[in-house]
N, C-alpha and C positions, 0 to 999 in steps of 0.2 A: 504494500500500500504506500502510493508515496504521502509527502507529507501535507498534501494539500487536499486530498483526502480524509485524513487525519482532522488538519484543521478543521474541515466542513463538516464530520462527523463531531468532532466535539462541542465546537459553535452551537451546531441545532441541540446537544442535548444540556444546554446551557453551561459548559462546562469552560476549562480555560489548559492554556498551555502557559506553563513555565520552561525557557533554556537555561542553560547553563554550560559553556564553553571557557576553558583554561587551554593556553595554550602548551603539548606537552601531555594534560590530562587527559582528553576528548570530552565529550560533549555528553551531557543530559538533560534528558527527555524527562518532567513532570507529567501526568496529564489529572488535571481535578473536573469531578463531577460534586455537584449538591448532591446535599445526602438526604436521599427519603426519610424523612421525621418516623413514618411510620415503623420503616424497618430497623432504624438504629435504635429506637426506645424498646422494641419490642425485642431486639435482639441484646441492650445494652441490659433490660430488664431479666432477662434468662441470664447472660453471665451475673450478673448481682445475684440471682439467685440459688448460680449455681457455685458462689463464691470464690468467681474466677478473677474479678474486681477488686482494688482496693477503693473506699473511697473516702471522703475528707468533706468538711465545711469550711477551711481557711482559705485566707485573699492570695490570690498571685497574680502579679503580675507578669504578662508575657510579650513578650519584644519577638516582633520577626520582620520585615521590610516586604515578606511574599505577603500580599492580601489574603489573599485564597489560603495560602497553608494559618495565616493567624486566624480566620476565621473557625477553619476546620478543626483546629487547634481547640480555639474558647469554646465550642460547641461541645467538642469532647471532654473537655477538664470541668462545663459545667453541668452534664450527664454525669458526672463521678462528684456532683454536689459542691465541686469549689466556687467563690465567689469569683471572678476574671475582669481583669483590667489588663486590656490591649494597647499594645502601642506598636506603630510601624515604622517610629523613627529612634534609633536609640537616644538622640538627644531628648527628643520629647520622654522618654523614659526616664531620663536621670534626672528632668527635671521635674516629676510627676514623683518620683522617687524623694527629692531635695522636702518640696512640699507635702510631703506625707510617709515621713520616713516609719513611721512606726504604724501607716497601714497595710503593708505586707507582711504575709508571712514566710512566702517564697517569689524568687523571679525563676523565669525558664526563658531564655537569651536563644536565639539562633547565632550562630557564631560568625557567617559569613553577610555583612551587613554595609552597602555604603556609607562612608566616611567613618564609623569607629565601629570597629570587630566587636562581637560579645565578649571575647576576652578583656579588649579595652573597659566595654561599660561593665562587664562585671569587677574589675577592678575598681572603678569609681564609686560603683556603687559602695563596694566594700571601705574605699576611703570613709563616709559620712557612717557605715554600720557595721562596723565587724560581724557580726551575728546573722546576718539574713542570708539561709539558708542560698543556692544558685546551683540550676541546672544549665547548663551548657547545649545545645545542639547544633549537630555538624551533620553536611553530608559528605565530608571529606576525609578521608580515614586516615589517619597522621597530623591532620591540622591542631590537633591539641591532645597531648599524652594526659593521661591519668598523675602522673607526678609534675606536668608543668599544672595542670588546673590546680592539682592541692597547695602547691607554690603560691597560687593565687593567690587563693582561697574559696574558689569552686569544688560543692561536693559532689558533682556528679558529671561524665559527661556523657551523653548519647549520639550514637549514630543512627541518622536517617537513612532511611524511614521508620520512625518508631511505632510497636505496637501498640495501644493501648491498653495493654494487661502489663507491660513493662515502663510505659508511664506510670503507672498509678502504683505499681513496686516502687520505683525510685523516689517519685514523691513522700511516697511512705515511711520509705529508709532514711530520705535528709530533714525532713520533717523530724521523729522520732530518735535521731538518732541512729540509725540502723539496729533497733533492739529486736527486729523480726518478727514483733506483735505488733500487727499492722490492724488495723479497722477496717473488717470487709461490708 
């Protein structure tokens, strides 16, 4: 199928494309569709019940620059009961941050972000609050080791594309501590 096919087909099912080319890396292909209400509640409702879920009522906020993935993002993290404040720009986050530092309880940062990385605003954030918990995501495998992020002070980092059964582990683990008695 080439890709104008592609296009047209996702177009009509209201959906969108994301690229992504490094030179060196090669290239990739996103493709997002809306999510049937019906099908994710009722399927988000069987793993909740079948305690495949973690889930939580604390505030985070989440930083991404793709629309489409922060949307799909909030929509999931607020089926697992969290409260979500969005932001596409990481500045508008640190400053959204500055101004209400003590209503977070976690941030979840995309790491590849124009003009300041997640790493950058997760460190800044960290300047104003030692303490708030950060998750990190990448679609880049290497872009950020497990021992440069604890250097940080990031406890967690994820590669995309993440499950939501390993979302809402991870949340669980920086949230708590990682004590393994998670709230399903």
């Amino acid at each position: 199928m080439g890709l104008s096919v592609v296009h047209g087909i996702v177009k009509n099912m209201k959906g969108c494309i994301d690229v992504k080319s490094e030179v060196g890396q090669g290239t990739e292909f996103r493709i997002y569709f809306p999510i049937e209400e019906n099908l994710i509640g009722d399927n988000l409702t069987k793993d909740k019940q079948s305690s495949s879920l973690f889930t939580g009522t604390e505030r985070i906020m989440l930083v991404d620059d793709d629309e489409a993935v922060l949307q799909m993002e909030k929509k999931a993290l607020e089926l697992l009961g969290y409260r979500v404040v969005v932001k596409n720009c990481p500045f508008d986050a640190l400053e959204a941050f500055k101004n209400g530092v003590n209503d977070f309880d976690l941030v979840i940062t995309d790491m590849s972000m124009p003009r300041m990385s997640g790493d950058r605003l997760a460190s800044e954030i960290l300047r104003i609050r030692l303490d708030i918990p950060i998750i990190l995501c990448t679609g880049l495998r290497g872009s950020m080791t497990a021992e440069l992020a604890r250097n940080i002070g990031i406890k967690e980092v994820l590669i995309k594309p993440v499950l939501l059964r390993e979302l809402s582990v991870k949340i669980r683990q920086v949230l708590e501590g990682g004590t393994g008695q998670y709230r399903r």
